[in-house]
TITIVO-163467 format. One record per residue (C-alpha): x, y, z. Coordinates in steps of 0.05 Angstrom, whole numbers, plus 32768, in hexadecimal, padded with zeros to 4 digits. Layout:
REM residues N
XYZ ...
END
This chain:
REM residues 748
800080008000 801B80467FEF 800180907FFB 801A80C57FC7 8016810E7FCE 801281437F99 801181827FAE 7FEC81B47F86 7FDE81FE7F75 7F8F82087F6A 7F7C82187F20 7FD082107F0D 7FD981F57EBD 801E81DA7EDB 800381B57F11 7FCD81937EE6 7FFD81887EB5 802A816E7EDF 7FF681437F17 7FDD811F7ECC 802581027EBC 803580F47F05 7FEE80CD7F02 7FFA80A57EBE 803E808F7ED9 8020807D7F20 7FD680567F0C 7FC2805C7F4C 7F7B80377F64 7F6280747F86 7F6480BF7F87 7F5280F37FC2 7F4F81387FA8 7F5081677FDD 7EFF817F7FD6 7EBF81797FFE 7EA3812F800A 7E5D81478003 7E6281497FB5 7E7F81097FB1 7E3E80F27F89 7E4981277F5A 7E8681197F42 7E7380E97F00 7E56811F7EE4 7E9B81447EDF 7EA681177EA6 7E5B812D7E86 7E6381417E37 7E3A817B7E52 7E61818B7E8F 7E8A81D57E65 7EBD81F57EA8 7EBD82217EC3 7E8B82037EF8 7E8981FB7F3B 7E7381CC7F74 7E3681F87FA5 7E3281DC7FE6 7E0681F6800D 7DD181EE8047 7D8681EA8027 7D7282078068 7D9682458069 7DB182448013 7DDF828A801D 7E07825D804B 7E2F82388013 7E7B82307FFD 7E8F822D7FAB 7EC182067F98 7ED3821B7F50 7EFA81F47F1F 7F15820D7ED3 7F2B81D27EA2 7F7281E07EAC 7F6881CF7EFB 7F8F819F7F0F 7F4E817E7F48 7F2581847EFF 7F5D815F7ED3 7F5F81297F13 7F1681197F15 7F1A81157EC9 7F5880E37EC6 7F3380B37F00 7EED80B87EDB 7F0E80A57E98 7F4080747EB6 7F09804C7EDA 7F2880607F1B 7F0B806A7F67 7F0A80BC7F75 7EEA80EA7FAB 7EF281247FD3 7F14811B801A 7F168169803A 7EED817B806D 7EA78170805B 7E7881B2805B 7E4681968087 7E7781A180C1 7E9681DF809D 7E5182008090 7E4281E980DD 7E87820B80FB 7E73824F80CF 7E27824580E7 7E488247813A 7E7F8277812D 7E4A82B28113 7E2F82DD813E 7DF182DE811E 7DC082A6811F 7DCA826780FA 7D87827A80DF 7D9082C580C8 7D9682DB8081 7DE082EC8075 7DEA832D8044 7E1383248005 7E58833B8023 7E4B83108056 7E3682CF801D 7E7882E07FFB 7EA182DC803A 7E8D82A1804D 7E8A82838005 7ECF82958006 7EEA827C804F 7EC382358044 7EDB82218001 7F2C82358007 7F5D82378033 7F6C8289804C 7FBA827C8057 7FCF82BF8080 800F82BE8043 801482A08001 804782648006 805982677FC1 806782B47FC3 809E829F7FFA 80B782697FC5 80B7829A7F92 80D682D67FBA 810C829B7FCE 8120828B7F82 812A82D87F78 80E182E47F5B 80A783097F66 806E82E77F4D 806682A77F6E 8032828C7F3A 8067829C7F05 809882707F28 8068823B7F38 805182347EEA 809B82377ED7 80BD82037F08 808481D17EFE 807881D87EBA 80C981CC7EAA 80C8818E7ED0 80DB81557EAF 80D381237EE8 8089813D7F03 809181037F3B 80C981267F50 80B681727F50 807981617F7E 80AC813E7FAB 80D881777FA6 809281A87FB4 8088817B7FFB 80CB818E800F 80C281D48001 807F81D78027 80A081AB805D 80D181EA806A 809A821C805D 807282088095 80A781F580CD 80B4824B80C5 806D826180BB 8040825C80ED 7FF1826580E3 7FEB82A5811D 7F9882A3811A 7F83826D8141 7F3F82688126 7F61825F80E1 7F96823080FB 7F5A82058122 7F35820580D7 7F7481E580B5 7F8081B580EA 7F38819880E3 7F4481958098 7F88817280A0 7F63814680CF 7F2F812D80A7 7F5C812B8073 7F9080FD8090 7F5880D580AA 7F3480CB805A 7F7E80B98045 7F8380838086 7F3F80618072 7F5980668022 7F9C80438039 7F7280068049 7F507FFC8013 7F82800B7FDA 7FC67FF77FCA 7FD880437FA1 7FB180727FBB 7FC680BE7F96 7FB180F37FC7 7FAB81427F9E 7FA581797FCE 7FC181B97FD7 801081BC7FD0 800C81DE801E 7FE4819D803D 801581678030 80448170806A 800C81678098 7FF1812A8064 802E81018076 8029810380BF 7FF480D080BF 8008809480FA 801980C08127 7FDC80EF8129 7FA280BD8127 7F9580C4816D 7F8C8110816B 7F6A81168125 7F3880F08145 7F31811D8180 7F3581568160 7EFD81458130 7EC4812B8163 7E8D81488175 7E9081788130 7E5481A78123 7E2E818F80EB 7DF681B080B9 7DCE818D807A 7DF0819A8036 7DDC81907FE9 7E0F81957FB7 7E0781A77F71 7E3381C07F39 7E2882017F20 7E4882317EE1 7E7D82617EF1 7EA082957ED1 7EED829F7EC5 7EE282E67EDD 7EC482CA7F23 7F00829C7F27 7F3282DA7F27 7F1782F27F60 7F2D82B87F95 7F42827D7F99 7F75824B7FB4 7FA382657FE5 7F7B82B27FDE 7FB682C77FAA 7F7D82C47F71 7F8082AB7F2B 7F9482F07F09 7F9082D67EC4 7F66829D7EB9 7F5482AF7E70 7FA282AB7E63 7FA282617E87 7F6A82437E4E 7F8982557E1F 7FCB823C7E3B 7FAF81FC7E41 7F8681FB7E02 7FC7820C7DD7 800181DD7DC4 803A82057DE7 805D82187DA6 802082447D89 801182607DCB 802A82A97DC0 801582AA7D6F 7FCC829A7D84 7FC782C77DBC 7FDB83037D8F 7FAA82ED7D5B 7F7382EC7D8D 7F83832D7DA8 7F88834B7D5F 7F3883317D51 7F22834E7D93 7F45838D7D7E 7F22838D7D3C 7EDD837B7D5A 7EEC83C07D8A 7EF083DA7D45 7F3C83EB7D4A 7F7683DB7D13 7F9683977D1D 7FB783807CE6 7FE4833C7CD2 801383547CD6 801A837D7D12 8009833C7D34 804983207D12 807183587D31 805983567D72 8066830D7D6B 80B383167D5E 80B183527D91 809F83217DCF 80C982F07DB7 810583227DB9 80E8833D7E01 80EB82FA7E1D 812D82E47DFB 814F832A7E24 8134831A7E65 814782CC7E5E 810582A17E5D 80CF828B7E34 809482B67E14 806082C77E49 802682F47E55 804D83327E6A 8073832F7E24 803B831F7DFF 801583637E28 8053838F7E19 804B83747DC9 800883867DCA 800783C47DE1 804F83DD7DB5 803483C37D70 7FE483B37D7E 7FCF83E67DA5 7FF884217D86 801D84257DC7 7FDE843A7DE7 7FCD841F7E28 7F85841A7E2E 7F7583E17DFF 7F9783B67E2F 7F5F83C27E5F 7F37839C7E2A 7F5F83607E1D 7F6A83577E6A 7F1E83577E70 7F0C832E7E32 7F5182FE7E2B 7F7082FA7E6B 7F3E82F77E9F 7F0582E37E6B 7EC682E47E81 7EAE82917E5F 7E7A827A7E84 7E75822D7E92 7E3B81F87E90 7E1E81BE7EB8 7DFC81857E92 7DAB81917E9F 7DA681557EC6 7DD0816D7EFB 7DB281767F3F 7D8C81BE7F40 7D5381D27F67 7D0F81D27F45 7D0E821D7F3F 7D55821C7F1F 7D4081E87EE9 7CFA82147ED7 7D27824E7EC8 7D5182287E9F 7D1982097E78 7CFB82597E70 7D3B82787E5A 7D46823A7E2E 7D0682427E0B 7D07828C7E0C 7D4582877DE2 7D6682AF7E1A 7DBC82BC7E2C 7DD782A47E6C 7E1482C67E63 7E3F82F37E95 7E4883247E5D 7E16835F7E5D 7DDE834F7E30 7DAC83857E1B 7D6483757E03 7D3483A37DE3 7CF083837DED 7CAA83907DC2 7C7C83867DF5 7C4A837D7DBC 7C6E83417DA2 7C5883047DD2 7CA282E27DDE 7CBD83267DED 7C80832F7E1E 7C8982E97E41 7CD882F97E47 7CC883477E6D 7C9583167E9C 7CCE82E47EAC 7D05831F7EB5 7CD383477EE2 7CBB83057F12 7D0D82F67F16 7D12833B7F36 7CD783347F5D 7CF882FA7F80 7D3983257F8B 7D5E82FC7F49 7D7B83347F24 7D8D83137EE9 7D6D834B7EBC 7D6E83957ED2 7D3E83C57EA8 7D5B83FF7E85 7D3384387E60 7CEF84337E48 7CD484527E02 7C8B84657E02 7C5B846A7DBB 7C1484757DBB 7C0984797E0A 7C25842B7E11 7C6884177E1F 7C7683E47DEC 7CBA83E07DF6 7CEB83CE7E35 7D3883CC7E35 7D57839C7E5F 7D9F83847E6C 7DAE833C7E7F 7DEF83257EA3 7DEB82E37EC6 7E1682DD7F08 7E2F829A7F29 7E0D82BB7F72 7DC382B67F4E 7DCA82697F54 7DC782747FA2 7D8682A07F9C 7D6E82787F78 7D6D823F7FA8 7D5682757FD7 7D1882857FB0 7D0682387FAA 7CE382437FEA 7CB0826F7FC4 7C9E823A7F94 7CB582027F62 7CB0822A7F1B 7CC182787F17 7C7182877F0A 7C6482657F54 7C96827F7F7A 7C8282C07F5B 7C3582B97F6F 7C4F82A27FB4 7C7282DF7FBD 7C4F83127FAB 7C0D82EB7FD5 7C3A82EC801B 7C5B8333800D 7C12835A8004 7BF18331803D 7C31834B806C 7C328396804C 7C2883CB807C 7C3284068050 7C0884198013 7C3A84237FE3 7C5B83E37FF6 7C2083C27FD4 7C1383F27F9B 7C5B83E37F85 7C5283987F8C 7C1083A27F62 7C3C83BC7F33 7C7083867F35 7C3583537F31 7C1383717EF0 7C5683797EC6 7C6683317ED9 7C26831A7EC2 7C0982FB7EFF 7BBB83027EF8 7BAF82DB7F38 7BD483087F67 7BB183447F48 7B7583417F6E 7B8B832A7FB2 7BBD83697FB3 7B8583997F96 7B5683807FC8 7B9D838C8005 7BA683D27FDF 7B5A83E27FED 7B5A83CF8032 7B9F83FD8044 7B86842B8017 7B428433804A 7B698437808B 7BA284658079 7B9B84A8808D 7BE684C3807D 7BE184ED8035 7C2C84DE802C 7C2184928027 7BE684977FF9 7C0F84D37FD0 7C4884937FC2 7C0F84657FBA 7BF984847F7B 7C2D84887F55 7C3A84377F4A 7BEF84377F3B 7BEA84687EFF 7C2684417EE8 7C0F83FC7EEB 7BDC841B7EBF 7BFC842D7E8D 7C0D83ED7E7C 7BC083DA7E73 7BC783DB7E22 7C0283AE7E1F 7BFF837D7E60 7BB083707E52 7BAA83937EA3 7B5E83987EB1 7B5D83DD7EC5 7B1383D77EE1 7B3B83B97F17 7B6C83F17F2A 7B4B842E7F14 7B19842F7F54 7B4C842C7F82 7B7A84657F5C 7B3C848D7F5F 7B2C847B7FB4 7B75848F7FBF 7B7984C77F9C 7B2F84E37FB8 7B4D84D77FFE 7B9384FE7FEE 7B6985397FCC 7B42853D8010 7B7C85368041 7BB485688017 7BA985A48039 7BA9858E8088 7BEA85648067 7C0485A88052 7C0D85C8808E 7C3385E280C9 7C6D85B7809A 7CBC85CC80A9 7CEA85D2806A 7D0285878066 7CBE856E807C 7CA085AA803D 7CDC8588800B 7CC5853E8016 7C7485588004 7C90857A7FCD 7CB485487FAD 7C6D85197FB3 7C4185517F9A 7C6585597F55 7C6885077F4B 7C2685007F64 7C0E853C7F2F 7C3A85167EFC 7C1284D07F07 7BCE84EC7EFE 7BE0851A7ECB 7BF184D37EAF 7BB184B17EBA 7B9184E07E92 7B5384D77EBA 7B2C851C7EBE 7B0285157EF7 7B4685027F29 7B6A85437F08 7B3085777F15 7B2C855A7F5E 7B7885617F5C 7B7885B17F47 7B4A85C07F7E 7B7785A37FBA 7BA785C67F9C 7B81860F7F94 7B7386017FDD 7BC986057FE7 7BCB863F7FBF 7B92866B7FE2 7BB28666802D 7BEA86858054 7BF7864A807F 7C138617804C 7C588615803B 7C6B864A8013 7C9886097FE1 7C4F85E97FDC 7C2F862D7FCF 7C5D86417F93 7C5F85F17F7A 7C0B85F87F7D 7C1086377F55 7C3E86187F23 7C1585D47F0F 7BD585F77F15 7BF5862F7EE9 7C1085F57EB3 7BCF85DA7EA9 7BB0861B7E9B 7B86861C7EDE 7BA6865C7EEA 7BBE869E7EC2 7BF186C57EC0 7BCE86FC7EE8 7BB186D07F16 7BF986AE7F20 7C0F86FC7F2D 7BE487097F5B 7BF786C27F8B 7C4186DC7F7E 7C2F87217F9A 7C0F87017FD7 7C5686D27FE2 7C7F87167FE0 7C5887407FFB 7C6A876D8040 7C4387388072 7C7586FB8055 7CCB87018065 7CF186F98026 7D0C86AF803B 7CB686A5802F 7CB686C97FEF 7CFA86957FD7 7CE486577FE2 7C98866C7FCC 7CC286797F90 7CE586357F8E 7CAF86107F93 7C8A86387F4F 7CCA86387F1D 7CE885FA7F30 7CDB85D87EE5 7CC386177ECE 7D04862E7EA8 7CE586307E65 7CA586537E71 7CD586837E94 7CEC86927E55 7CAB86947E30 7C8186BB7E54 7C9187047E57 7C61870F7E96 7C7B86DB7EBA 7CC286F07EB1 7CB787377EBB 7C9987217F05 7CD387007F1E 7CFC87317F02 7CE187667F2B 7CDD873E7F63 7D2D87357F6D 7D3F87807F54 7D0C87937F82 7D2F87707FC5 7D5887957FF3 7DAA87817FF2 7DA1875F803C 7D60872F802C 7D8387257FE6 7DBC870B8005 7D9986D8803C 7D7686C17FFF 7DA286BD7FD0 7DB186717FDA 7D6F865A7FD0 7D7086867F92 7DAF86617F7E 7D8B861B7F89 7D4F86247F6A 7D6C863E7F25 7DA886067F29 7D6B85D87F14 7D5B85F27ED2 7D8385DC7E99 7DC285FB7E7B 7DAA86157E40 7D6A86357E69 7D9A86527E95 7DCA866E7E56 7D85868B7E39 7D7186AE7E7B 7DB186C57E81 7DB386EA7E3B 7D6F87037E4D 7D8387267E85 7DC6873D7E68 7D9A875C7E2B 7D61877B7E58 7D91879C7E8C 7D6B87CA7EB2 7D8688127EAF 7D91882E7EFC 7D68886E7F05 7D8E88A17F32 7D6388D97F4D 7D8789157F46 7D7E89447F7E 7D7189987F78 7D9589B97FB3 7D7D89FA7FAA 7D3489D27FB8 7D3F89A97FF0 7D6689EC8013 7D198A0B800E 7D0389D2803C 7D3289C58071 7D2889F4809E 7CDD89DF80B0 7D00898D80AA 7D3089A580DE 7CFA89CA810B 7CC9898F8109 7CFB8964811C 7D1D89988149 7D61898C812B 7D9289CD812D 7DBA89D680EE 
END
């Protein structure tokens, strides 16, 4: 019987390379790949025709899914190449580091929080991080590298391993150096160093049970385990010790698609895979065409960017990284094949090398999983809708323009919009155009991240199929809704993803809030999400006869209530009302409904015709009342008369002002007898109340736009007003001072 070690770097080409010659001369009859036991069942499928890395193993606990760990693999990883080599060889493989059901159950008693509480997404990608790699406190091969006289300790890793002629001797040689590394480096956290001894434990223990069953046995793990791998005799005693009495959770495993662009981020030892992109097509390539087909691929990515890449520019940068490499001693790599680029490719410009990192060297290829992989029920439905939807997965940024008129297009906006509803952002809405009072058309970008998997398992609680868990939802959110628009914007939500059956149970929730709620604010943001939901009527087939009652109940009630609303307000409390009055005014002037607006223009005469409302509400009355021709000029004159006049301070008289020409910039401009009112109004203020009101001055016309403000500018510049000076007769005024001085018994 015989144990062999070979020690590995995560995701390295030379260590796959490398681990597949060491395991062709060794046969062994069993491999242990340093992985979680609980996807031990999933491992035939690694050898799938459908199975496309980048992928990745999810564990996580059903109960609580954001508690999870990833364990990513690309093709060139040398745990991926393993588990292909035993599948194809016929041989016995599995996973031998500690399982996740006690990893999951250490993170779940470590936390402060409950084991039950929903973690937030830094908090997910911490602990996906911390559960599925080891979090060294240093980079062991950095120390290796900085030893050899080098820098980059992935370099020297790739380079040493990959010019290895004996590979059974260069993972011997590895041990040794690991050997050394950890007799000088100590792990100083004691939570961390208590996590690797468990994992050493159960790791030593896998091999021990594998020893007795098997006469080679080739154990893969990372190149930092294998000291503590060999001390196996001795430390039976206290592996078992140390690993009683383990917490423990439930687990499912699955495989799931990754991304090289998520697999830079972290992995292995923490030290990251900086240029995974550059690693395929390592491994892909026969070593001697490596640097003429990278230059070819950047050259058609430069010409799809619509820049010149010609032949034979990619010819001379070819024989310019050759020279670069031949000066400073080794082989072509990626920095000579960069420099190249960017000297003959790129013009010597810089910033296309910001686009062949993102689209060569990371790469953003996104993997598959055959279909009958294990997925949750809610996970297969989507696939089945995107599938026949004719939909991207892709992590790319994919915009749609959708004709709501056009059914496929319509079902595709319902999926995207009950995916949001269940807090799957796959698809995020962009603008909307608008024809003939319908919107017909909806923009939408699609980018598919590894993290929607989890949510996805998440959302499974709500139902089975996307159209279920959707209905569940939106049936449990209005029945716990306290606030009215709360449940107008889930109306909304409901109608645009097409879910007729919810309609009515949150119409009838919306009716009873509606009918208890006496604060104007909440039934001001209430209407809004109404008047839009219908607007959709034409398109979406929304049954208006439903809504329109209890737009027009709301709306009655806010008419009634906006003057007590309106009062005894301070300036922040004044700002907030604003900002509702003038979307409220835009909703209904959007619902085209007559009998809601002439309701509306008498609550807001009633703002307009008293002292005690806010003088921003006042003007803002004035202003929509004025745009809808409810007022005239000379009526408007005479409400900004009342604002400035001697019973009101100036500071009154300002933000009366603000609240009438905020938006008003054009008719400013038109309107000669509008314009010649506020003009009078500043020339007429003294220097002192000009000054303390200057600043709202300032704020109010800072909201029109430039060219309004370039226009009223040249206005004023062209219709200066010439300053009168009275000139004074002497030989007049000398007639009447001496009664002026003996009235007010002043001597001269």
């Amino acid at each position: 019987m015989s144990v062999h070690l070979f020690g590995i770097r995560h995701h390295g080409i030379g260590s796959a390379r490398s681990l597949l010659a060491a395991l062709e001369l060794l046969q062994p009859d069993c491999i242990l790949i340093e992985g979680p036991p609980d996807a031990d069942a999933l491992i035939p499928l690694v050898a799938h025709e459908s199975m496309q890395p980048p992928v990745a193993l999810l564990i996580y606990d059903p109960d609580q899914p954001r508690r999870a760990a990833w364990y990513p693999f690309a093709v060139y990883s040398p745990e991926w190449q393993a588990l292909h080599f035993a599948l194809t060889a016929g041989i016995d493989v599995r996973f031998m580091d500690l399982p996740q059901k006690h990893r999951l159950g250490l993170l779940a008693v470590s936390e402060d929080k409950p084991v039950d509480s929903e973690l937030s997404d830094e908090d997910t990608e911490s602990a996906l991080e911390e559960t599925s790699s080891a979090r060294l406190p240093f980079d062991p091969l950095g120390v290796l590298a900085a030893t050899a006289g080098e820098t980059d300790g992935e370099s020297w890793w790739g380079r040493v391993v990959e010019e290895s002629h004996n590979p059974v001797e260069i993972f011997e040689a590895i041990h040794e150096a690991m050997v050394s590394l950890r007799a000088e480096h100590n792990i100083d956290d004691s939570v961390e160093q208590h996590h690797e001894a468990l994992r050493e434990a159960w790791m030593r223990t896998t091999i021990r049970t594998a020893e007795k069953q098997y006469e080679r046995v080739a154990v893969v793990c990372g190149a930092w385990h294998t000291p503590a791998l060999v001390e196996r005799k001795t430390s039976k005693s206290s592996d078992s010790a140390l690993l009683k009495g383990l917490p423990s959770v439930k687990t499912v495993a699955t495989f799931a698609p990754w991304t090289y662009s998520r697999l830079a981020l972290s992995s292995g030892y923490g030290a990251g895979i900086v240029s995974p992109g550059w690693y395929h097509h390592l491994w892909e390539t026969p070593p001697t065409e490596v640097p003429a087909r990278w230059l070819g691929r950047v050259a058609t990515l430069l010409r799809a960017e619509g820049m010149l890449a010609s032949t034979a520019q990619v010819i001379d940068g070819l024989r310019l990284s050759q020279m670069l490499a031949g000066i400073r001693g080794r082989g072509v790599g990626l920095d000579e094949l960069n420099e190249a680029s960017i000297a003959v490719l790129c013009a010597g410009r810089t910033e296309p090398l910001d686009l062949i990192r993102t689209k060569l060297i990371v790469s953003n290829r996104l993997g598959s999983v055959p279909p009958d992989a294990p997925a949750v029920p809610l996970r297969r439905d989507l696939t089945a809708q995107q599938k026949k939807l004719r939909l991207t997965v892709s992590p790319d940024a994919v915009t749609m323009d959708l004709d709501l008129r056009q059914p496929t297009d319509l079902t595709r906006s319902q999926l995207f919009h009950r995916l949001n509803m269940l807090n799957l952002p796959w698809a995020s809405t962009g603008r909307v155009s608008t024809h003939s009072g319908g919107t017909f058309h909806e923009y939408w970008t699609l980018n598919w991240s590894p993290e929607l998997d989890i949510r996805l398992i998440e959302a499974n609680v709500w139902g089975n199929t996307v159209e279920s868990a959707a209905l569940a939802f939106v049936y449990t959110t209005a029945a716990e809704a306290q606030q009215l628009s709360i449940v107008t914007l889930l109306l909304k939500q409901a109608i645009l993803s097409a879910l007729p059956p919810a309609v009515d149970a949150i119409v009838q929730r919306l009716s009873n809030l509606a009918s208890v709620t006496h604060d104007v604010g909440q039934l001001m943001d209430a209407t809004q999400p109404l008047v839009e939901t219908l607007r959709y009527g034409d398109v979406r087939k929304t049954d208006a006869n439903l809504i329109a009652p209890v737009l027009e109940s709301i709306v009655v009630r806010i008419c009634i209530g906006l003057y007590g609303a309106s009062l005894n307000l301070d300036d922040d409390a004044a700002r907030l009302f604003y900002e509702r009055l003038i979307k409220l005014n835009s909703a209904l002037q959007l619902a085209q409904d007559n009998s809601l607006l002439a309701r509306w223009h008498e609550a807001l005469t009633s703002l307009t015709e008293s002292d005690s409302t806010h003088a921003l509400l006042a003007g803002a009355a004035v202003q929509l009342l004025l745009r809808t021709e409810r007022l005239n000029t000379i009526q408007v004159a005479s409400g900004m008369h009342r604002a400035f006049s001697i019973g009101h301070d100036s500071l009154y008289g300002a933000n009366w002002l603000e609240g009438f020409l905020t938006g008003m910039e054009h008719s400013l401009l038109r309107d000669e007898t509008l314009f010649a009112l506020v003009d009078d109004w500043v020339v007429g203020l003294p220097g002192e109340q000009f000054a303390d009101i200057l600043p709202l001055l300032r704020r109010t016309f800072s909201t029109f736009d430039a060219p309004a403000r370039r226009n009223l500018f040249e206005r004023i510049t062209r219709g200066a007003r010439q300053i009168e000076v009275e000139v004074i007769d002497e030989a007049r005024a000398a007639k009447v001072l001496p009664l002026l001085r003996h009235i007010l018994g002043v001597q001269p």
